[in-house]
C-alpha positions in Angstrom: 126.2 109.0 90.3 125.1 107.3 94.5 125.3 109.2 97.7 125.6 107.3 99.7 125.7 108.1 103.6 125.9 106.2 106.9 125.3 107.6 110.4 127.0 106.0 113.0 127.7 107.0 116.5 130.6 109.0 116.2 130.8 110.2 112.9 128.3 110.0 109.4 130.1 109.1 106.6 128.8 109.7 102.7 130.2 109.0 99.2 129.3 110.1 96.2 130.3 107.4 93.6 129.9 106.8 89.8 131.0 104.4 87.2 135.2 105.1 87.8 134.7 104.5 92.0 134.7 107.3 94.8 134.4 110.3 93.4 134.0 112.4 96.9 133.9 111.8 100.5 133.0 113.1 104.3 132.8 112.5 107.8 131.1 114.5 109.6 130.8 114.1 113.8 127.7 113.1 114.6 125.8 115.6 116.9 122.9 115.1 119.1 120.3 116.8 116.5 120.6 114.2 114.0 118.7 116.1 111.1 121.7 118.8 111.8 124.2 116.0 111.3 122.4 114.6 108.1 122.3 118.5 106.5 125.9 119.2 107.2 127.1 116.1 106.0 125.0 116.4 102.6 126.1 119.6 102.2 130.1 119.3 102.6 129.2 115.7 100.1 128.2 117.6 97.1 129.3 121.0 97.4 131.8 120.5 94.2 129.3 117.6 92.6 126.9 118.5 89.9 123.8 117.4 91.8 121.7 116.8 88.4 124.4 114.1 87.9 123.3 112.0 90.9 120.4 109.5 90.9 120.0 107.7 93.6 120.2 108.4 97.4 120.5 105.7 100.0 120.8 106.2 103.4 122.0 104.4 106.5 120.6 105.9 109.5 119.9 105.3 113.7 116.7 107.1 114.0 114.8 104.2 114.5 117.5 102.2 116.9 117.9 105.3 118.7 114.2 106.2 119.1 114.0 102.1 120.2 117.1 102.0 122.6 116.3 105.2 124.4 112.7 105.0 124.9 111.1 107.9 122.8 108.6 106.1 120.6 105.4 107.4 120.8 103.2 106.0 123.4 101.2 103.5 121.5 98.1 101.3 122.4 97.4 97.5 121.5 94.8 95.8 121.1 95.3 91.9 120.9 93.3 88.6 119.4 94.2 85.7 120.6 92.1 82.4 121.8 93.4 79.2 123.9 97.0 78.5 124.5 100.0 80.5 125.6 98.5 83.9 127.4 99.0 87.1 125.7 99.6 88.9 128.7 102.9 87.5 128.4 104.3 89.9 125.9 102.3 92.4 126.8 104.5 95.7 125.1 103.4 99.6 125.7 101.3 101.5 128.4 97.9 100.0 127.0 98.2 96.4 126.1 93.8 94.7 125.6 93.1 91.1 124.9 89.7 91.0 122.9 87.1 88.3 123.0 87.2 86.1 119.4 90.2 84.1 117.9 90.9 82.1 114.5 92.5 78.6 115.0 95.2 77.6 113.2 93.9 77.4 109.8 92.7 80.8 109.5 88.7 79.4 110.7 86.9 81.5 113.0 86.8 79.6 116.4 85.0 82.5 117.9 83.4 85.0 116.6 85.2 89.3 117.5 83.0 90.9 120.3 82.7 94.0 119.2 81.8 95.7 122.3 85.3 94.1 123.9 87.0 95.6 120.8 85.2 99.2 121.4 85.4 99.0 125.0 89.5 98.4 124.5 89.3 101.2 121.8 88.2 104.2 124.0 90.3 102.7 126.9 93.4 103.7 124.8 91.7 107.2 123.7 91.2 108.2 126.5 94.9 107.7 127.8 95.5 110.4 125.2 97.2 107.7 122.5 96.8 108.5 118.8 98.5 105.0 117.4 97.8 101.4 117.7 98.9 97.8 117.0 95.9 95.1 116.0 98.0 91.6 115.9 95.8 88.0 115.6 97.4 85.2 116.4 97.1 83.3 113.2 96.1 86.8 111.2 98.7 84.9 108.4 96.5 82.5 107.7 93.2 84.6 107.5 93.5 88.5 108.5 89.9 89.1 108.7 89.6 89.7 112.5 92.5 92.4 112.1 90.5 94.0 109.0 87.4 93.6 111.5 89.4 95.2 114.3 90.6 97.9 112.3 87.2 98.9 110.4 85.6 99.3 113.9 88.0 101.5 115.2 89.6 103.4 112.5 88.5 107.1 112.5 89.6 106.8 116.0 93.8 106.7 115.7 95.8 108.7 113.3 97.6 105.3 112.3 96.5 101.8 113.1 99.4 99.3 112.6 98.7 95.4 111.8 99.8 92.3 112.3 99.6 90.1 109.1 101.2 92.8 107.2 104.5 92.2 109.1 105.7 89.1 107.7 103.9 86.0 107.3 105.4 83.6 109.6 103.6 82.2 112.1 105.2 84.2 115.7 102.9 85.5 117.9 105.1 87.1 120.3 107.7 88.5 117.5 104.8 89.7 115.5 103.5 91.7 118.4 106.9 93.5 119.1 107.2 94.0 115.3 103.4 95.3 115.2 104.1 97.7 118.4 107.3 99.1 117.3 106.1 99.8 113.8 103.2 101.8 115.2 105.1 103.6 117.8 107.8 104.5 115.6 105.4 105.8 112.6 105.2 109.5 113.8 108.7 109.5 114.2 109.8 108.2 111.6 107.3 110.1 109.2 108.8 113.2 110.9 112.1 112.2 110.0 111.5 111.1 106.5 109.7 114.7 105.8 112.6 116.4 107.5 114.9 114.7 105.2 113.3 115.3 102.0 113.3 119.0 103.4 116.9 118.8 103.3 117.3 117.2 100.2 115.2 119.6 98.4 117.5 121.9 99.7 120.5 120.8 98.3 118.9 120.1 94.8 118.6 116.6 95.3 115.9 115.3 93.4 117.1 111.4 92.9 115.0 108.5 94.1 115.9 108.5 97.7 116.4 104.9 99.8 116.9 103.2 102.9 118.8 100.9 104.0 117.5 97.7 105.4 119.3 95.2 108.4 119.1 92.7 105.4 121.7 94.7 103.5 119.0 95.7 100.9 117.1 99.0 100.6 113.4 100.2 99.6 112.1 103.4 98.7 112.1 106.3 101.4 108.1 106.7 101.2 107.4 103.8 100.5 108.5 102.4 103.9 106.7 104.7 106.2 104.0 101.9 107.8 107.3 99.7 108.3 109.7 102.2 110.4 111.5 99.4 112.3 113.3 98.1 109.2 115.7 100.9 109.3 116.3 100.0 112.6 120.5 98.5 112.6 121.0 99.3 109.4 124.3 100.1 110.1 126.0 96.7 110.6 124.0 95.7 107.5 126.3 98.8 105.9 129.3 97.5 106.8 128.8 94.5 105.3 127.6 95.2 102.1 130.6 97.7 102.1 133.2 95.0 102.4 131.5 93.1 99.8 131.6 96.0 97.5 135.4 96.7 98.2 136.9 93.3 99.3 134.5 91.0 97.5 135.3 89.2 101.1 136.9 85.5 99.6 136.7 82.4 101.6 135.4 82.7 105.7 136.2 86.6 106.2 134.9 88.0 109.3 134.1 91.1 108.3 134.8 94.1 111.5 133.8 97.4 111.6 135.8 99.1 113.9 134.1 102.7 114.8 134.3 105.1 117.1 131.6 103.6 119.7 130.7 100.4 118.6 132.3 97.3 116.6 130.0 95.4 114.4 130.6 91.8 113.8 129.8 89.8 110.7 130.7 86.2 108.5 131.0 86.3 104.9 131.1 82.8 103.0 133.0 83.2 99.7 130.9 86.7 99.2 127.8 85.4 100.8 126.5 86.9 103.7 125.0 85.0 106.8 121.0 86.0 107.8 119.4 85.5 110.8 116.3 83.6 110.2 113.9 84.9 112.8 114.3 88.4 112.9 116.4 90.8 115.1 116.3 92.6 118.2 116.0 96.0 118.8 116.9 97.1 122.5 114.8 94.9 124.4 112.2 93.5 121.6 112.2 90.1 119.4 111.2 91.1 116.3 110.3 89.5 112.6 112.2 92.3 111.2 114.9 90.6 108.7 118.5 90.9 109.0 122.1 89.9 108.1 123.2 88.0 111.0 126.1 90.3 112.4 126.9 91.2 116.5 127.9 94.3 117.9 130.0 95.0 121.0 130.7 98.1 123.0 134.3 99.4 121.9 135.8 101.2 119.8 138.3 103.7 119.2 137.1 106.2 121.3 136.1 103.9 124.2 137.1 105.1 128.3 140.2 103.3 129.2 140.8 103.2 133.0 142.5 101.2 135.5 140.4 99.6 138.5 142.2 97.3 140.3 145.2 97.2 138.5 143.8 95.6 135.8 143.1 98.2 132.6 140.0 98.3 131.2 138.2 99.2 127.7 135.2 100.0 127.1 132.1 100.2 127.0 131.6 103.2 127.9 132.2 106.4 125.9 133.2 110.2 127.1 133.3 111.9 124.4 136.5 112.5 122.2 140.3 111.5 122.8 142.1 113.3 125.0 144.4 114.0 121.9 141.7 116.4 120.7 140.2 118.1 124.1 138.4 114.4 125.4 138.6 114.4 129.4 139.2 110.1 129.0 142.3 108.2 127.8 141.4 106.3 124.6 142.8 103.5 122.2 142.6 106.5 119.4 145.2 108.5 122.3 147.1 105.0 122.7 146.9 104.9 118.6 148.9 108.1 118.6 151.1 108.0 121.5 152.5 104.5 119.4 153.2 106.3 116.1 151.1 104.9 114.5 148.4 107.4 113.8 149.1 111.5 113.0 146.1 113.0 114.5 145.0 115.3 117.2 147.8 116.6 119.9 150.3 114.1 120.4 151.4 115.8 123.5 148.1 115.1 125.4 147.8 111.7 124.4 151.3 111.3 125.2 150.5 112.6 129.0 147.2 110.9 129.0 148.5 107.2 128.9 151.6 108.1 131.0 149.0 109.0 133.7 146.9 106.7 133.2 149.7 103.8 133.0 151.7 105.0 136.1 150.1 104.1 139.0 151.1 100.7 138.0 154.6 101.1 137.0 154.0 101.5 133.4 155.6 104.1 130.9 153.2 105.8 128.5 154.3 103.5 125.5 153.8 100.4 127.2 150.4 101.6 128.5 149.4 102.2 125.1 150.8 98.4 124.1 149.3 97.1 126.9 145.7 98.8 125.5 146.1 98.0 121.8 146.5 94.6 122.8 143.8 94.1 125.6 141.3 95.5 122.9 141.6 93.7 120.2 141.7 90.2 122.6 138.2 91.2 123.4 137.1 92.1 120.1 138.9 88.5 118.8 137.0 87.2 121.7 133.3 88.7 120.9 134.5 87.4 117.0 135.1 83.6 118.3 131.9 83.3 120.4 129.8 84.9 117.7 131.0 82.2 115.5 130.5 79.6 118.1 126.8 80.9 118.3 126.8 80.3 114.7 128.2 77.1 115.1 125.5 76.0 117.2 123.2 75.7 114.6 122.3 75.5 111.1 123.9 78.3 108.9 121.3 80.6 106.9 123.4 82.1 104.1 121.2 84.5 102.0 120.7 81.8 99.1 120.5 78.5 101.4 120.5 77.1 104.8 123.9 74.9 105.0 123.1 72.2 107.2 126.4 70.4 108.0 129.1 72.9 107.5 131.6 74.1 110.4 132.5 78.0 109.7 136.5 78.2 110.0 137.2 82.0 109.6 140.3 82.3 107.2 140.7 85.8 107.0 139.9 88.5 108.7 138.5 92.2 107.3 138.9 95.6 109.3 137.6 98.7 108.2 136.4 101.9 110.1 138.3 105.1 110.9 141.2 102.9 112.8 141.1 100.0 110.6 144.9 100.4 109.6 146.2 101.1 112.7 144.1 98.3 114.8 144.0 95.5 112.2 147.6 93.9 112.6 146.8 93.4 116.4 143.5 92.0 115.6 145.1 89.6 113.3 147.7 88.6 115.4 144.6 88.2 118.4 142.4 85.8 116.2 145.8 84.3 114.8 144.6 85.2 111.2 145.6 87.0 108.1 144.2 90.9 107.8 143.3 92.6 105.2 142.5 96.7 105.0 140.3 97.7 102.2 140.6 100.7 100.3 138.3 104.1 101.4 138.6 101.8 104.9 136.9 105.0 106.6 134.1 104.9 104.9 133.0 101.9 103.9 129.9 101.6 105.5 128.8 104.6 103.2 129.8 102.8 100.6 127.8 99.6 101.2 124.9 102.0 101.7 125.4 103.6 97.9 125.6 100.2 96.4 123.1 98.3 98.2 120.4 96.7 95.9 116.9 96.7 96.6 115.3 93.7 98.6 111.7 92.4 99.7 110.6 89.1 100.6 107.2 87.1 100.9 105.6 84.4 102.8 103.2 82.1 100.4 100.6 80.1 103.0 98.2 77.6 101.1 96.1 75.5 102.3 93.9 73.6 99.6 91.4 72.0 102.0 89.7 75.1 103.0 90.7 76.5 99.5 92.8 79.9 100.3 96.0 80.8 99.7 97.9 83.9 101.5 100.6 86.3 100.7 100.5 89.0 103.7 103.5 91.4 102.6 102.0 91.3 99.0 98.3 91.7 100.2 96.9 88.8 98.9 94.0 86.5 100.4 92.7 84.6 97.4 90.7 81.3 96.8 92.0 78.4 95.2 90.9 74.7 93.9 92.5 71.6 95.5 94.6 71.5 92.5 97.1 74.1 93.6 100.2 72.8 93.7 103.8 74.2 94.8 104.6 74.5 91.2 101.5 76.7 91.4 103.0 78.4 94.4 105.7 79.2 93.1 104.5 81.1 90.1 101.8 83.2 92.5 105.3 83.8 94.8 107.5 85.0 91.7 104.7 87.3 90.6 103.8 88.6 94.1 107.6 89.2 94.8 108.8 90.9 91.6 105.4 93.1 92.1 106.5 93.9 96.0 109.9 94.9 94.4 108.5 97.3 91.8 106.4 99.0 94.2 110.2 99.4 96.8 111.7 100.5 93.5 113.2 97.2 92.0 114.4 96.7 88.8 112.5 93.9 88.2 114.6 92.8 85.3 117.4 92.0 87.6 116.5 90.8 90.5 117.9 87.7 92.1 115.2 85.1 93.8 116.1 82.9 96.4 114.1 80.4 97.9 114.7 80.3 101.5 111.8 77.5 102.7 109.4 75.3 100.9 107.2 73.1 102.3 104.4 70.5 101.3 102.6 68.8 104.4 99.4 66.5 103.1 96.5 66.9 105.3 94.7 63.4 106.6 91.4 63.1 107.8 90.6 59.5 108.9 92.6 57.3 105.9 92.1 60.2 103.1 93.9 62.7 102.3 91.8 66.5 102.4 94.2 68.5 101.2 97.9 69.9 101.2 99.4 72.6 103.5 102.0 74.6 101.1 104.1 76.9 103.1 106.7 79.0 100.4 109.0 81.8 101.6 111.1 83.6 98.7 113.4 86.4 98.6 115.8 89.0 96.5 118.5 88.3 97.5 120.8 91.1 99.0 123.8 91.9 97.2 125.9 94.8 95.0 123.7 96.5 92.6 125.0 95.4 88.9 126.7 98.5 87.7 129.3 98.1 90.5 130.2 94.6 90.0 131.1 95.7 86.8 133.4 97.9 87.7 135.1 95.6 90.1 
């Protein structure tokens, strides 16, 4: 048996499943103390499951996106190498941003050696602000990460976490790794807090599984095992939903792929059970990060979104008061317009009834065409968001999870609602983007579901360079020499080996992972007429997908 459980705005959903499907499901409102939300909801999941039965635990949370969206990451200090070109200063992040003295150039040589007393001087700055976490990023750390080692050596018994740059990804970013390198130390406390809290709780309840989180890439790693890398938990959520329609829909053809919540509506493509990635990393409230993701887009509506009229025009969204007015809410909402049309049984049909004839009145509409009038203007905006997201797409070349398709047009066929309205919104929505809908089964919880049956992912960055002899693998730990015979073939072995040993140590089965290669490069290096060496730049993944044992069952 999987729990699986998903924490979304307005409710946190959990499954447990097993080799025959859903065996048991919740929802559960979510409340403001989220750890309150995640034990009540654990608790109502298994109370008539044989907890020895279930062995793994993955969960979908906003702790991080809510930590990054309101502001209340722990005030964090950085301390910066850079050398010439584009200044620093620019993306400056945090109360106590330093550029030191001594850079690498872009192959990883020293161009000028760290000043220690610039990296000391920085140091006690940020101590003496009161700050107990930092971020060390170099601009080309990738390529040789011994001025961050340097940085970090210096000042180490000084911070209760130090946070660094070339352990982030191995692309060359400097802004994005910055932002990724702040974020995952200001989040660290947090999240530790959190991850303690939850083991707590699962201790609790008996729950002695390996326990998971789920990643924006749709894949998961090992609850521990992520706690220097906080920010990829961050959106996890619209990863969720996709993996959940995958697991339930299998999502032929173009299927956009909607979640329909109670606050939000997440956005995604699916090409003939591929999901789309975005290549450069996602953003989380206001920072670029190198954090990996499923490409998906979320808008502010949902089914518990204000509805008002200003200027006789009606208007949805975005924002949120609470609950329908069909159960006690102060706002009329689609959920209140849902059930004044028949076509939802929930809450006090009488209130919602009143609600849209008040709200519908002042211009000269009855209660039932108000609630028309609502269904309809919602789902146009949502089919709008939907159509410009796959313009954006359009725009340029699509990064599925195995390959980047250069040339090909995405032409949604089909369209995919789930979430707690999913049957009731869906046929407007098709009839909006003028396409066929579908309504999966255990549509309310999906996003659970695509946390329970999420497999575990990692991914690597391979940077050789055979004229000065090194070869790095940053996520893997690896700064190694090599001869000028090193080859891509060569590569490609170390990134294999490197990878399926990243995946053991997230909790992999090694034996049945799937490896994609998502770049692979070979640039020779010319000095006067000869050439000095090759540049090898190799970037390998496992691919996201449905753990085996439920694509058996499908």
């Amino acid at each position: 048996m999987i729990l699986g459980l998903d924490v979304g705005g307005t409710h946190t959903d959990a499954v447990i499943i097993d080799e025959n499907g859903i065996v048991a499901e919740t929802k559960t409102l979510t409340g403001d103390d989220l750890l309150e939300t995640l034990r009540l909801s654990i608790r109502d999941t298994v109370s008539n499951i044989d907890t020895n039965l279930i062995q793994r635990l993955v969960f979908s949370t906003t702790m991080a996106t809510n930590a990054i969206v309101q502001d209340r990451m722990e005030e964090t200090g950085m301390i910066v190498s850079a050398g010439p070109g584009m200044d620093p200063e620019w993306f400056s992040v945090g109360p106590s941003f330093h550029v030191v003295e001594g850079c690498l150039d872009h192959q990883g040589l020293e161009a000028m050696p760290l000043n220690r007393n610039s990296v000391l001087k920085a140091s006690d700055f940020i101590q003496n602000q009161g700050i107990n976490v930092i971020g060390v990023a170099g601009k080309f750390s990738v390529r040789n990460p011994a001025h961050e080692k340097q940085i970090a050596d210096w000042i180490g018994n000084s911070f209760n976490h130090i946070a660094l740059g070339h352990h982030m990804s191995g692309a060359l970013n400097f802004p994005r790794r910055i932002a990724t390198t702040y974020l995952n130390a200001a989040l660290f406390s947090i999240h530790r807090k959190f991850s303690e809290s939850l083991i707590s709780i699962l201790d609790e309840q008996g729950l002695n599984a390996t326990r998971y989180l789920l990643k924006p890439d749709g894949g998961t790693a090992g609850l521990g095992l992520i706690r220097s890398f906080p920010a990829q938990t961050a959106q996890s959520g619209p990863a969720a939903s996709v993996m959940g329609a995958l697991a339930l829909d299998g999502c032929p053809g173009t299927t956009i792929v909607l979640d329909v919540g109670g606050t939000t509506t997440d956005i995604s493509v699916v090409l003939d059970g591929v999901p789309l990635l975005d290549p450069t990393g996602i953003k989380l409230g206001r920072y670029l990060t190198m954090v990996r993701s499923l490409n998906t887009y979320s808008i502010a509506i949902g089914g518990d979104s204000e509805v008002k009229i200003e200027n006789n025009d009606l208007k949805t969204g975005p924002l949120r008061k609470g609950m329908p007015v069909a159960f006690g809410g102060i706002a009329p909402t689609p959920t209140d317009a849902m059930i004044t049309l028949g076509i939802l049984d929930a809450g006090n049909r009488d209130y919602a009834v009143e609600s849209m004839e008040s709200l519908g009145s002042p211009i000269g509409w009855d209660g039932v065409k108000t609630a028309e009038n609502i269904m309809n203007r919602m789902s146009e905006i949502i089919a709008d968001a939907a159509r410009t997201f796959i313009k954006d797409i359009n725009s340029r070349p699509v990064y599925t999870i195995h390959e980047v398709i250069e040339d090909q047009k995405i032409e949604p066929s089909s369209v995919v609602v789930i979430g707690g309205p999913a049957p009731q919104i869906a046929p407007f929505i098709g009839k909006a983007l003028g396409l066929p809908h579908r309504v999966p089964p255990s549509f309310g919880v999906v996003n659970a579901v695509g946390a329970a049956v999420a497999r575990v992912t990692s991914e690597i960055i391979l940077q050789a360079d055979t004229e000065r002899g090194t070869v790095m693998i940053p996520e893997a730990g690896i700064h190694e020499k090599i001869s000028q015979n090193f080859d891509m073939d060569s590569a490609l072995d170390m990134g294999k080996k490197a990878l399926k040993t990243c995946a053991a140590e997230i909790g992999a089965d090694t034996d049945a992972i799937d490896i994609s290669i998502t770049e692979k490069q070979v640039f020779n290096m010319i000095r006067g007429y000869s050439r000095t060496g090759r540049n090898i730049r190799l970037k390998m993944c496992i691919t996201p997908g449905i753990i085996p044992e439920w694509k058996r069952k499908a």
